[in-house]
C-alpha positions as CSV (number, residue, x, y, z in Angstrom):
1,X,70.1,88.6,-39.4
2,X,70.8,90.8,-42.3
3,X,67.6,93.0,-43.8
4,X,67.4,92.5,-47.4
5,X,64.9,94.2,-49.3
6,X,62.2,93.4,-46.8
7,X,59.4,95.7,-46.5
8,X,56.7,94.8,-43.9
9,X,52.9,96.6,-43.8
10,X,54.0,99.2,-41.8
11,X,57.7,100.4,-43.1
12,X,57.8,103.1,-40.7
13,X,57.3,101.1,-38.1
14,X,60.2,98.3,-39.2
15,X,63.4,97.3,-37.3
16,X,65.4,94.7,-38.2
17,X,67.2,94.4,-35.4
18,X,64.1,94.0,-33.2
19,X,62.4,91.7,-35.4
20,X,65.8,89.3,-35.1
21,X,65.6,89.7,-31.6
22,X,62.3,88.4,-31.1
23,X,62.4,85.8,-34.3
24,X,65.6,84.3,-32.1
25,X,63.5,84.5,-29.1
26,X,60.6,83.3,-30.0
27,X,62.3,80.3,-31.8
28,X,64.3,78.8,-28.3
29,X,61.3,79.5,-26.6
30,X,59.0,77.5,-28.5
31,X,56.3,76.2,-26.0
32,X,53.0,75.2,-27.0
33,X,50.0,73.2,-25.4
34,X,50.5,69.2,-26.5
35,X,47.5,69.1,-28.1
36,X,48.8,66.6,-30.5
37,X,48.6,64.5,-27.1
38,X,44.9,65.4,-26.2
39,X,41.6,63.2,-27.0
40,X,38.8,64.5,-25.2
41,X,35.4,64.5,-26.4
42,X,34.2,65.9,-29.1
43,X,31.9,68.8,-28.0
44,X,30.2,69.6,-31.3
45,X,31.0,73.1,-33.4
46,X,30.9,76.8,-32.1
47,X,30.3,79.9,-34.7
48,X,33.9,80.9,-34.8
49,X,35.7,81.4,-37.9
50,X,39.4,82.4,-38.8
51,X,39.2,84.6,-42.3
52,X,40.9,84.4,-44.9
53,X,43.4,87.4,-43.7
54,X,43.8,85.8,-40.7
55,X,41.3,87.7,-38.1
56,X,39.2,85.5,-36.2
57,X,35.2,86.4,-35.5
58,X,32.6,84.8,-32.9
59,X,29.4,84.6,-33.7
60,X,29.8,87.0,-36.6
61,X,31.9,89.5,-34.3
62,X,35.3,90.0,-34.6
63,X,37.5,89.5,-32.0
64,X,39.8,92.4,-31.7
65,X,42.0,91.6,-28.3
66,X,44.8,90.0,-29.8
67,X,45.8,88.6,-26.7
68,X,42.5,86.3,-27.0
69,X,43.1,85.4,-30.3
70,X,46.6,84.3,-29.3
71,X,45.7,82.2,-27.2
72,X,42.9,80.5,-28.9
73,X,45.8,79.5,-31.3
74,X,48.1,78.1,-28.8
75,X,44.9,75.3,-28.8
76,X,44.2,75.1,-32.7
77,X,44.6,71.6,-34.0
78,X,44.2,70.1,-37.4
79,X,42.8,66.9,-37.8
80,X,41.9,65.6,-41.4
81,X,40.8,68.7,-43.3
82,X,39.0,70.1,-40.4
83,X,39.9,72.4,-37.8
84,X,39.6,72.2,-33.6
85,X,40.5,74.5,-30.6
86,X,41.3,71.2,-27.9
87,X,41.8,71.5,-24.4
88,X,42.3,68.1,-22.1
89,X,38.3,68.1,-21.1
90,X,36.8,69.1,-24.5
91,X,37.2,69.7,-28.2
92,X,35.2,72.3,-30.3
93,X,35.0,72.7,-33.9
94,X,35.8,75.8,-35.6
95,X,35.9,77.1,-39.4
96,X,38.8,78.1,-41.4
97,X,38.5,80.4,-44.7
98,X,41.9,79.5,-46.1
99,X,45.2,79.1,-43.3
100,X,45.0,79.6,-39.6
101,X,47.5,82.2,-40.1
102,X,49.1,85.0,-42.4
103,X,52.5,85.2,-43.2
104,X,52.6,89.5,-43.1
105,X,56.7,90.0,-42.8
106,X,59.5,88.3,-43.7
107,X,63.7,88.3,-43.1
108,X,66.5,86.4,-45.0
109,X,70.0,85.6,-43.3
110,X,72.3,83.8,-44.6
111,X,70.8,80.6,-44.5
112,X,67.2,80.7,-43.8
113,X,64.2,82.3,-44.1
114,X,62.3,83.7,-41.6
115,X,58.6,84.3,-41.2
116,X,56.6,86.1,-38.6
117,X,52.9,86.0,-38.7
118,X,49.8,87.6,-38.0
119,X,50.2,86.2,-34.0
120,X,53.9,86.7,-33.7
121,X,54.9,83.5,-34.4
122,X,58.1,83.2,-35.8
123,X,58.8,80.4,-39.2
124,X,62.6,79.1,-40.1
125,X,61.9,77.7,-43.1
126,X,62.8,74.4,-43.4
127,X,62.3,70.7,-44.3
128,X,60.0,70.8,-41.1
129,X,58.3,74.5,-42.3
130,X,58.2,74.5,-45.8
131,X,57.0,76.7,-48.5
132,X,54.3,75.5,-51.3
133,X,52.2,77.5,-53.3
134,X,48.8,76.4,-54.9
135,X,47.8,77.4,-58.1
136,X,44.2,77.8,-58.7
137,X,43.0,76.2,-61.4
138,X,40.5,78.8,-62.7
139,X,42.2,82.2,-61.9
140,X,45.9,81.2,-62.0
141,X,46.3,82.9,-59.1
142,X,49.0,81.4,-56.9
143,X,48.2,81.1,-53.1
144,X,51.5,80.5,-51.3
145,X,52.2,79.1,-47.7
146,X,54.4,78.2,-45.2
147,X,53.4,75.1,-42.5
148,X,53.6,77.4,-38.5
149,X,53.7,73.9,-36.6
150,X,52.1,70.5,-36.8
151,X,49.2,70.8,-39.6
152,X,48.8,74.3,-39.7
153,X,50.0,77.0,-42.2
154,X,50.2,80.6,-42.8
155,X,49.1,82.2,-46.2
156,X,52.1,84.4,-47.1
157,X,50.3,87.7,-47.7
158,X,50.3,89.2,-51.2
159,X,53.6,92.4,-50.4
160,X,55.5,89.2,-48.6
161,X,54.8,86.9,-51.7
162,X,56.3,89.7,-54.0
163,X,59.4,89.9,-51.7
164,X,59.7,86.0,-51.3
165,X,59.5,86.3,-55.3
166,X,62.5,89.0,-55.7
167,X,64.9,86.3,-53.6
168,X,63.7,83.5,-55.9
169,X,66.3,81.5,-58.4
170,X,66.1,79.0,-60.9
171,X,66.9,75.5,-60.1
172,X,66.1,71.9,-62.5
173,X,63.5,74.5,-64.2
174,X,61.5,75.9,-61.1
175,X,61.9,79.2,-60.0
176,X,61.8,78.6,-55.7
177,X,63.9,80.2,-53.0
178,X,66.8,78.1,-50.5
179,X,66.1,78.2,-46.9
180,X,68.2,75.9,-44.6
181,X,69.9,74.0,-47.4
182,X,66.6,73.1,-48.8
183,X,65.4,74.2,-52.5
184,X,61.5,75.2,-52.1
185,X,59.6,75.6,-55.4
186,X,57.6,79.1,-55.8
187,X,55.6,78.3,-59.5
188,X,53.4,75.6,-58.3
């Protein structure tokens, strides 16, 4: 992968070569819970909520080991409009603000796009991943995402919006960016 004009939170911090490293790791070594397969009870809800930056509270508290949160996600499952952490024996609902996840840096090769999130998950956009952006009807404000795996997405934070934005071309009238031979609209 080839760094162009990407600048994550922390540009100090930034290297491109690590970042492909793991984004090629993490993508062949994709293993998740099947909780697509799971139907256990439902269990009723429990006070946690993911914000709408993507940190995750209990019982009003956030949870600051990462390691936790991680893991809750490996169990996160969307069904309808409402969100679930599942394991084989029970299922718990949770709250969601907005997306699951954030979207907070982003790499372009040649032919895709690449996302890591707020977990260290790593997105190839594609027809499987792809982009959309909601405009809100009052503000005009454009909330863009990109679909992490089965139901869930990532909000694409504001700084990687504006870089997504500077790669962005015009095609049959709608400014969008290519990934993976696909054309993804960016203006709604």
């Amino acid at each position: 992968m080839t760094n162009m004009n990407v600048t994550p939170n922390n540009p100090s911090s930034f290297r491109p070569d690590l970042f492909a490293m793991e984004a090629k790791k993490a993508l062949d070594d994709k293993k998740l819970p099947p909780v697509h397969l799971w139907n256990p009870d439902y269990c009723g809800e429990i006070d946690m909520k993911i914000c709408r930056d993507g940190s995750w509270e209990y019982m009003g508290t956030p949870i600051s080991r990462k390691r936790m949160v991680k893991l809750f996600s490996t169990i996160l499952r969307r069904d309808d409009d409402d969100y679930f952490l599942v394991t084989p024996v029970e299922k718990v609902g949770i709250k969601v603000a907005d997306a699951p996840f954030t979207a907070v840096e982003m790499e372009k090769n040649d032919e895709h796009i690449i996302f890591r999130t707020n977990l260290d998950e790593f997105v190839k956009v594609d027809n499987e991943h792809p982009i959309r952006v909601e405009i809100d009807k009052k503000t005009g404000e454009p909330s863009p995402y990109v679909r992490v795996r089965d139901r869930l997405d990532a909000l694409i934070t504001r700084s990687v919006f504006y870089q997504l934005v500077d790669l962005a071309q015009e095609q049959d009238g709608h400014h969008g960016v290519w990934s993976g031979g696909h054309f993804f609209p960016l203006d709604g």
